[in-house]
N, C-alpha and C positions, 0 to 999 in steps of 0.2 A: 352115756345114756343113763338114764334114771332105774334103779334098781327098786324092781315091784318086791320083791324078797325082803328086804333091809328091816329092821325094826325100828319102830322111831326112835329119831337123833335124842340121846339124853347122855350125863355124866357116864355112864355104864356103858356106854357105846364107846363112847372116846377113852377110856382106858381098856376097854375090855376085847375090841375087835382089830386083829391086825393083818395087815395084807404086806406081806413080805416082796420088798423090792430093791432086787440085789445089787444093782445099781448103786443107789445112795449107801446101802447096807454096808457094803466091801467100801466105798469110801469113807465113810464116817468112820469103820475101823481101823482103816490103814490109815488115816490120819490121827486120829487118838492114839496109835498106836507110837506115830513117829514123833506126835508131842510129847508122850511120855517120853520116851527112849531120850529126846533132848532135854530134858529136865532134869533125866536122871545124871545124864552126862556133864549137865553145870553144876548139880551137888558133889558129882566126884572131883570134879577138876577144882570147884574152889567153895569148900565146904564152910566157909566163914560169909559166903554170899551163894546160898542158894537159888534155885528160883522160884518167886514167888508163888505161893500155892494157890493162892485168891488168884490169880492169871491161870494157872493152868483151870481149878474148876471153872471160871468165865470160859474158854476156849471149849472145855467137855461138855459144857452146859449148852453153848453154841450148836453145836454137832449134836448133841440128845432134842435140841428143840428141831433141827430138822428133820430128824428121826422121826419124831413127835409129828409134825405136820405133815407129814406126806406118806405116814407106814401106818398109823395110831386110825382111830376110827374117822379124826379131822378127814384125813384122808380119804379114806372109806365113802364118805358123803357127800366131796365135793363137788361130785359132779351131777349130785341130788339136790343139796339146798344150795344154793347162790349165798346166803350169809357167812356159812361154814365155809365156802370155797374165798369169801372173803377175808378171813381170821385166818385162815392158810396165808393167805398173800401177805397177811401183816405180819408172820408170825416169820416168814421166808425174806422179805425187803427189809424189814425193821427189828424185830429182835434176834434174830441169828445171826445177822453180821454185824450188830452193833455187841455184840459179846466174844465173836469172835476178832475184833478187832483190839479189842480190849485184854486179849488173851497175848496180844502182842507174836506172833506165829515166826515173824521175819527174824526179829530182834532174837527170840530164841534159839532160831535155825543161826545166827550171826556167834552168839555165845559157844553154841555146841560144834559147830563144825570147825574144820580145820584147811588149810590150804589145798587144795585149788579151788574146791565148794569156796571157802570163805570170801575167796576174792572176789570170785563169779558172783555173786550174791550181791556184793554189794556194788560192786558196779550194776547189775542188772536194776536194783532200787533205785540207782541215782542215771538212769537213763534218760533219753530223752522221751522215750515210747510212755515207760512207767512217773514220768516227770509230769508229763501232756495228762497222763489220765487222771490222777491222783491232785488235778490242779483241782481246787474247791469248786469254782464255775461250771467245769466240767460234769464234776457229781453230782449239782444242782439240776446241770437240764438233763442229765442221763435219768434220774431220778421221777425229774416231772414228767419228761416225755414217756417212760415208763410205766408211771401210776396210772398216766390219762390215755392211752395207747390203749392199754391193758385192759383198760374197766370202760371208758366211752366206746371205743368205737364198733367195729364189727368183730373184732379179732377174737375180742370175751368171747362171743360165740363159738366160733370155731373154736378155741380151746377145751371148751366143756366137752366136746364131741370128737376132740383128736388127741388119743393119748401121748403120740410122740410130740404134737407142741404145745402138749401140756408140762411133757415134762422138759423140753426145752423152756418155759417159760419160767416153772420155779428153779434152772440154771440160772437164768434170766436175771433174776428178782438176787438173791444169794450175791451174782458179781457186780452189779451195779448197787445191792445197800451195801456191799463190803466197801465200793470205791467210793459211796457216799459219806459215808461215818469214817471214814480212815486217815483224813485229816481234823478232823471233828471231836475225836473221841481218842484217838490213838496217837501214840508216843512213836512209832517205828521210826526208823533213820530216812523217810524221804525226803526232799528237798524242799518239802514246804512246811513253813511253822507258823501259824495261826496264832493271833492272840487270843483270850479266854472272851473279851466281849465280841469279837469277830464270831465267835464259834457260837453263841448265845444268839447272836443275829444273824448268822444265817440258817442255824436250824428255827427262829423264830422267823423266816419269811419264807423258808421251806413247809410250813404249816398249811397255808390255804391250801397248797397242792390237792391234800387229805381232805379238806374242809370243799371244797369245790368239787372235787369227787364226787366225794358222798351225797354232798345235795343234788348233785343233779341225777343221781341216782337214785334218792330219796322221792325225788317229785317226777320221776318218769313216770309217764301214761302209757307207758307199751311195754309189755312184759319181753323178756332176754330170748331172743332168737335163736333155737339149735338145741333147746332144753327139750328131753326124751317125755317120757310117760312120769306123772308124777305119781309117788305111791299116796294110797286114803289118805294116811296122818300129816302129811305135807302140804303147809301153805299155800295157797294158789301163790300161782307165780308172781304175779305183782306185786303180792305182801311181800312176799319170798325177795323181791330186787328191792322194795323198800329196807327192807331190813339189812338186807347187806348195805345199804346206801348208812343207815344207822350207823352199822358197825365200822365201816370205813371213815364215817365222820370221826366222831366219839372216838374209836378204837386208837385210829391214824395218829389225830392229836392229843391224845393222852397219850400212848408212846411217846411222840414226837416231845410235849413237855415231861417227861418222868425224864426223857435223854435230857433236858437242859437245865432240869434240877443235878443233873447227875457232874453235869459240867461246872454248873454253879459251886459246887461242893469243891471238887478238884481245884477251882480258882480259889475258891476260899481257904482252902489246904495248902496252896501254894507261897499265899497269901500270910498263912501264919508260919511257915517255914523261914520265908526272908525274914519277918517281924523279927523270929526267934534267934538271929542271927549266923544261920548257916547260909541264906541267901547271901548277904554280903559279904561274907568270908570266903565263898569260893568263887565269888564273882572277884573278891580283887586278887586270890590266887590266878585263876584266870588272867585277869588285864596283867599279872606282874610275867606272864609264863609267855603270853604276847608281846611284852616288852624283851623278853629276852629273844624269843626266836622268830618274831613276826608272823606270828601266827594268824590270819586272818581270821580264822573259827573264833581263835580266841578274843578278838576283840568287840565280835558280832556278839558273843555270850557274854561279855562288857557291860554292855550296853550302848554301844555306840553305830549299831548297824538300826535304821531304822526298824522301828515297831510296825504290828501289825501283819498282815499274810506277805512273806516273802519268801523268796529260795533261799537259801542255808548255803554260802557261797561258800565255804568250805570244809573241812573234815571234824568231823567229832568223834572218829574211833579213839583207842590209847594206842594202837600201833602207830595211826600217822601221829598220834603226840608222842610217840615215843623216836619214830622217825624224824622229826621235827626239834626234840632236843638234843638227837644224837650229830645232828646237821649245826646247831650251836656250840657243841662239844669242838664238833672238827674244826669250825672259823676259830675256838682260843687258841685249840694246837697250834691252827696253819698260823696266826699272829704269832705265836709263843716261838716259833720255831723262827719266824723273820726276824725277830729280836736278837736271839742267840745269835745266828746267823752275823748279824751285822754288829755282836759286840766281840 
């Protein structure tokens, strides 16, 4: 409900008022906490490849913007201005799991653990449950039905007026942009690998979503149904659901292209790496490492497995490539030994 108290929404609001909610609070810590602890444990174990420190602030950064949106004064007023409660949404579906995925969490957890965690882990990414959700189509309509669920129908209402499916809603937002942006944006070990113009075009036709939003938000005649008492300094309500129709347009899609400038980059970086000739030196390491032990992974990383979004048909750890050349090892014995044998 609308808080007659509140002083009007300005910069000094939003950093200066916070409503403590222990919830996200004890989460956000205990996971910062166990990012760190694993970072610290892949500088001990292999101090000549630490881990990257640009990933870890992405991942902390992650976790302080949800902080930020739901504790901060953002928070505070979203259930006053409709704009504000918009800028949360963006701030919860598109930049906190687009940095947190970028922080890479799985691959870290892969680095720092050790057996029976390690195993479990990676079977559990290469499932068929996390296979199915993590497919790109998937995060596309989880996403759109999301956006438009969330903000057209009757639900907006009820949310502004029910704090428990409010706060189910920003769990909401958090695991579906994570399973959005996580083939998109991120490197982890699942079973799907996208190429860099596939990822360009489908965050470019993921766009309207934001853009159709917002306009029909922008040009609604009836103000948001379930909105409390407004205080003096607050827009009437119409302006109030225009503006967030604004803010959702605008906001949506300039996120959405800042994420495909950010991709473009990545391609372009990858781009001058093969040029420089590391790309094709360890691609025919690779294809020579598959000639020897028939390596299937290996000849997919070849080049010879079709391009574009496909499953990763098999292993890319160093223990199964270490498994894999110690299984080549054995066939020269077991020949070497037939020879003997029969001289």
């Amino acid at each position: 409900m609308g808080d007659q108290t509140l002083p009007p929404f300005g910069w000094q609001q939003v950093l200066g008022r916070w409503e403590f909610a222990p919830v996200v609070t004890v989460l956000a810590v205990a996971l910062a906490v166990l990012y760190l602890e694993g970072a610290w444990r892949v500088r001990q174990r292999h101090p000549a490849r630490p881990w990257p420190w640009w990933r870890t602030g992405m991942f902390l950064g992650g976790l302080a913007v949800v902080v930020l949106a739901t504790e901060s004064g953002i928070g505070a007023y979203d259930d006053v201005l409709v704009w504000d409660h918009m800028i949360q949404h963006l701030l919860l579906i598109m930049v906190a799991p687009a940095m947190l995925v970028v922080g890479q969490p799985v691959t870290l957890l892969l680095h720092a653990s050790r057996n029976p965690l390690h195993t479990w882990v990676k079977r559990a990414v290469r499932s068929r449950v996390v296979t199915w959700l993590t497919w790109p189509p998937v995060g596309v309509i989880a996403y759109t039905v999301t956006i438009i669920g969330t903000h057209l129908t009757r639900l907006m209402s009820l949310v502004m007026t029910n704090p428990a499916l409010h706060a189910a809603e920003h769990a909401l937002y958090l695991v579906v942009g994570y399973l959005f942006f996580l083939p998109l944006l991120g490197r982890e070990p699942i079973r799907w690998r996208i190429s860099y113009p596939v990822r360009l075009l489908v965050l470019f036709l993921t766009m309207p979503v934001d853009t159709f939003t917002g306009l029909a938000l922008g040009y609604s005649t009836t103000p948001m149904a379930g909105m409390g008492p407004r205080p003096a300094w607050a827009p009437t309500a119409l302006s109030d659901l225009h503006s967030a129709g604004a803010v959702m347009w605008v906001g949506g899609d300039g996120i959405m292209f800042a994420l495909m400038m950010v991709v473009f980059l990545a391609w372009s970086r990858d781009g001058q790496i093969s040029v420089g000739g590391h790309g094709w030196l360890e691609s025919a390491r690779r294809a020579s490492f598959a000639g020897l032990t028939g390596s299937g992974a290996e000849r997919e990383t070849a080049g010879t497995a079709p391009a574009g979004p496909q499953r990763e048909a098999a292993t890319i750890d160093d223990d199964e490539h270490l498994a894999a050349y110690n299984a080549y090892l054995a066939r020269i014995n077991a020949a070497q030994s037939r020879r003997n044998d029969a001289e």
